[in-house]
N, C-alpha and C positions, 0 to 999 in steps of 0.2 A: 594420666595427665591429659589435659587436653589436647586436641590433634594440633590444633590451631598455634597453642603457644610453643610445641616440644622444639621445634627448630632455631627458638630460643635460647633454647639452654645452652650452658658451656659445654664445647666438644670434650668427648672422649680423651682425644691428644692432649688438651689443652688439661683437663684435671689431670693426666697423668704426669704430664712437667709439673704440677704442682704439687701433687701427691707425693713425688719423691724427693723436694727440696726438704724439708724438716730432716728426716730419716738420711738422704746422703748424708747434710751438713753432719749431722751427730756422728757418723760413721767413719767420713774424713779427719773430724777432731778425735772422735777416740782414738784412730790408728797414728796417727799427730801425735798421741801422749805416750803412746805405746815407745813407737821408737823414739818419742826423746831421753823415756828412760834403758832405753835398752842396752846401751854399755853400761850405765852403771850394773843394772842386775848382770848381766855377764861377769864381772866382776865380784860381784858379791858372792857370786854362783862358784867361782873360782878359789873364792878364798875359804866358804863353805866346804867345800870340796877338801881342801888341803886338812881342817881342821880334821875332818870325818874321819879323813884316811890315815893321818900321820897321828894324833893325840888321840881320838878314840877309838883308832885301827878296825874301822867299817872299811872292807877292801870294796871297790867298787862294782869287782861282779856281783857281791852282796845287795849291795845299794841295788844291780840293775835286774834281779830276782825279784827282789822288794816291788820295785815301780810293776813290774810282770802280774805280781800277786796282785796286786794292790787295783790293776785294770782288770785280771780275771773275777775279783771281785766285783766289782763295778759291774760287769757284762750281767754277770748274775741278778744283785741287786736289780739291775734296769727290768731283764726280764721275770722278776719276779712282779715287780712293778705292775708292769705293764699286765700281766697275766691278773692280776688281782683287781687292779683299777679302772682300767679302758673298758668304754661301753662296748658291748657286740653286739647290740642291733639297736634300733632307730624307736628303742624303749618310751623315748620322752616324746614323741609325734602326737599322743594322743593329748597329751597336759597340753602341750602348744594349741593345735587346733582348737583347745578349748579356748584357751585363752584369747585367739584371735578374737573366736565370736563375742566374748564378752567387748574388746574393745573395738568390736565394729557397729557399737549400742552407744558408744563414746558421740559426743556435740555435733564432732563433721565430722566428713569422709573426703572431704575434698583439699585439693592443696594449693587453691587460690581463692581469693576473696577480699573487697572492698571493707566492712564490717572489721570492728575489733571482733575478739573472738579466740577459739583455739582450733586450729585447724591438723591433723594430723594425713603424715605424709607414710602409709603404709608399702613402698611399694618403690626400694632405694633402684633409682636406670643406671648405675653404675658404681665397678667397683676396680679397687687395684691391690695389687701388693708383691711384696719381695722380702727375703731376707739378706741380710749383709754377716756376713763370716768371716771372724780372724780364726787362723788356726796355726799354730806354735805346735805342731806335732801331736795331736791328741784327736778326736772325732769330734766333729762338726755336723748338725744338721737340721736342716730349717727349711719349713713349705709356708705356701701363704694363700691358701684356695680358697674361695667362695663360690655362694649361690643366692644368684639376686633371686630369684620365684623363691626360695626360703628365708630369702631375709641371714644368711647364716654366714658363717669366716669361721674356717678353719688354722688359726696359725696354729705352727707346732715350732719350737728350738728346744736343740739339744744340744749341751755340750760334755765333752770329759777329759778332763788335764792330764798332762803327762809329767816326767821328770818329775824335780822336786818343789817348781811351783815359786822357785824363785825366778826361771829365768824363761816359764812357758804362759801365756796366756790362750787360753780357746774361750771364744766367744758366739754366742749368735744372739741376732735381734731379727725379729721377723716383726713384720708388718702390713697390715691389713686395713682397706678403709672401702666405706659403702657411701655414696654421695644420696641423700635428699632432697628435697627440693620445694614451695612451696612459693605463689604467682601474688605479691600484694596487687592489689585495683587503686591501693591511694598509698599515699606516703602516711608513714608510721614510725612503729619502731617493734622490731621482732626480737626475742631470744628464742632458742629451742632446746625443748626437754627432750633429754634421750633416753630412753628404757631399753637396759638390755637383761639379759638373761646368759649366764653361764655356765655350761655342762661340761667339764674335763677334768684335769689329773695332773698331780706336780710329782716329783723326782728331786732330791737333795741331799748330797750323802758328801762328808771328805771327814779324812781324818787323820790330822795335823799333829805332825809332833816337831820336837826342838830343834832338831835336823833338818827342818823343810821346811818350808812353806806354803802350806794347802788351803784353798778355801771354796768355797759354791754360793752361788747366788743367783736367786730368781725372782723376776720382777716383771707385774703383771700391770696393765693400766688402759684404760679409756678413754679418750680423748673426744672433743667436738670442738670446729669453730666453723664459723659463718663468712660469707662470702654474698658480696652485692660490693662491684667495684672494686673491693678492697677486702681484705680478707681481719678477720677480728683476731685477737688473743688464743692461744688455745685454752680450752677448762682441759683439765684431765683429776680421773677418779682412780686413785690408786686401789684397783683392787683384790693385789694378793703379792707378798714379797717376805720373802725368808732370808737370811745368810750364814755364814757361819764357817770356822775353822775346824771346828768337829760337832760334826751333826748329820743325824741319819734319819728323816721325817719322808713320808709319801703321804698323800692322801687324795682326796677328791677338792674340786673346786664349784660346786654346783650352788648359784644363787643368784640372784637378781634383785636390783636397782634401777636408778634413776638420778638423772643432774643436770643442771640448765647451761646451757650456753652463757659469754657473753651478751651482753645485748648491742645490739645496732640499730642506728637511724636508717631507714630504707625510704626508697624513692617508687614511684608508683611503674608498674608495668614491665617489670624488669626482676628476672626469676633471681630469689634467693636460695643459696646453697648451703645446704649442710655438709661439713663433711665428716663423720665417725669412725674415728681410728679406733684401732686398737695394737698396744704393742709387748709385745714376749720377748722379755730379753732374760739371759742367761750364761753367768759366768763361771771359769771352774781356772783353779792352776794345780797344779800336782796330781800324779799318777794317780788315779782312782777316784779324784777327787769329780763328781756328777751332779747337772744338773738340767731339769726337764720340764716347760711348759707342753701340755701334747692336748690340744683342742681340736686334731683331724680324727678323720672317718666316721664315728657315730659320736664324738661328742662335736664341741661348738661353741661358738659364741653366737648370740640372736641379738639382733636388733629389731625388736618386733614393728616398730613404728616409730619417727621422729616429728613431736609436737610442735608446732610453730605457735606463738602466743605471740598474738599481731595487738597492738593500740596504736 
């Protein structure tokens, strides 16, 4: 970017207060809804409980074998998973690097300009991320790494429930975002195309019977909006989500896309922001019950470049 304009841009501090308002506010409402039902499941969990033991004479050390079983499984499952699916070395470097060169054959290269036109922004100066964690006694775990000189984000959650799934919730949402950026010379109006690319691996396993209440769920998404003054809408691309009360799937998540922004009125000389989320979240209640977004160490998500489409 140019030397001249970079001092322009929004500080670092400044998009990171902004990067995190979406992702708290959702975080403090779900755990909001959490405990507003939480005496009732106590309750229900209670009277669950009495039915097991007294009318269908499940004595509870039974029941706490069970949940035992039911997590040693899971441990299993995960690492079979994981042994099967996760990349082990930096396989896809070569397809990438191709690809670059094809899109540096693309209109412009540059990320400011007077001219309608499409201008692409190869080249995100900054990024943030975090994960947010309920945990009801079961395992929790969630990173949110990147690498701006690759253009890449690593989020990974994982969760695994425990008890009977009436009265335990474990959760994570991690969250990842790379900010772009491109300089209009006149007043217009921009939207921006995002192209990503993803290479990782899901995990979904629980199984629910009459007695309990088990479930898993995972939910994968894309996000972009725009920033001059004000910030626009978010677009978001739903791109991979499962659920379920009894269901045992793993697989790969490798594929790549593309989706525009909102659009915005923009004013001359004054940088517009992109910013490109992406969010991993993942829920499980009951012993064994497992689920897993895992996009770190050799796999990923890529944002190879973000388009700016000025008039």
């Amino acid at each position: 970017k140019d030397l001249k304009m970079i001092d322009q841009l929004p500080t670092k501090e400044w998009l990171d207060d902004h990067a995190q308002q979406e992702p708290e506010q959702e975080f403090v409402e779900h755990e909001v809804a959490i405990e507003n039902t939480k005496e009732d499941r106590r309750k229900n969990q209670e009277e669950l409980q009495d039915v097991i033991t007294s009318i269908v004479n499940i004595k509870p050390e039974a029941l706490e074998k069970e949940h035992k079983d039911a997590n040693e499984k899971a441990h299993i499952l995960t690492e079979e998973a994981e042994k099967a699916l996760a990349t082990t070395s930096d396989i896809f470097d070569t397809e990438i690097n191709t690809q670059l060169m094809l899109d540096s054959n693309l209109v412009a290269l540059t990320t400011g300009g007077a001219a309608s036109g499409r201008y692409y922004d190869y080249h995100p100066y900054h990024g943030w991320g975090k994960s947010y964690i309920h945990n009801e006694g079961g395992v929790t775990r969630g990173s949110s790494g990147f690498n701006l000189a690759a253009n890449k984000m690593f989020p990974y959650a994982r969760a695994r429930g425990d008890g009977s799934g009436i009265s335990d919730d474990n959760d994570v949402t991690t969250s990842v975002k790379l900010y772009f950026a491109f300089f209009p010379k006149n007043i217009g109006h921009i939207r921006a195309l995002v192209s990503y690319t993803t290479r990782g691996w899901y995990q979904i396993y629980s199984n629910d019977k009459w007695y309990n209440s088990k479930e898993a769920l995972i939910d994968l998404e894309i996000g972009v909006r725009l920033y001059q003054n004000v910030w626009t809408g978010s677009r978001k691309k739903d791109v991979f989500s499962l659920h379920g009360d009894n269901i045992n799937r793993k697989g790969r998540i490798d594929g790549s896309g593309n989706f525009f922004s909102e659009s915005m009125a923009v004013g001359a000389n004054k940088w517009v922001i992109a910013e490109v989320s992406v969010r991993a979240h993942v829920e499980t209640e009951g012993s064994g019950s497992t689920a897993q977004l895992n996009f770190k160490s050799h796999d990923f998500i890529r944002i190879p470049y973000v388009r700016f489409d000025f008039s």
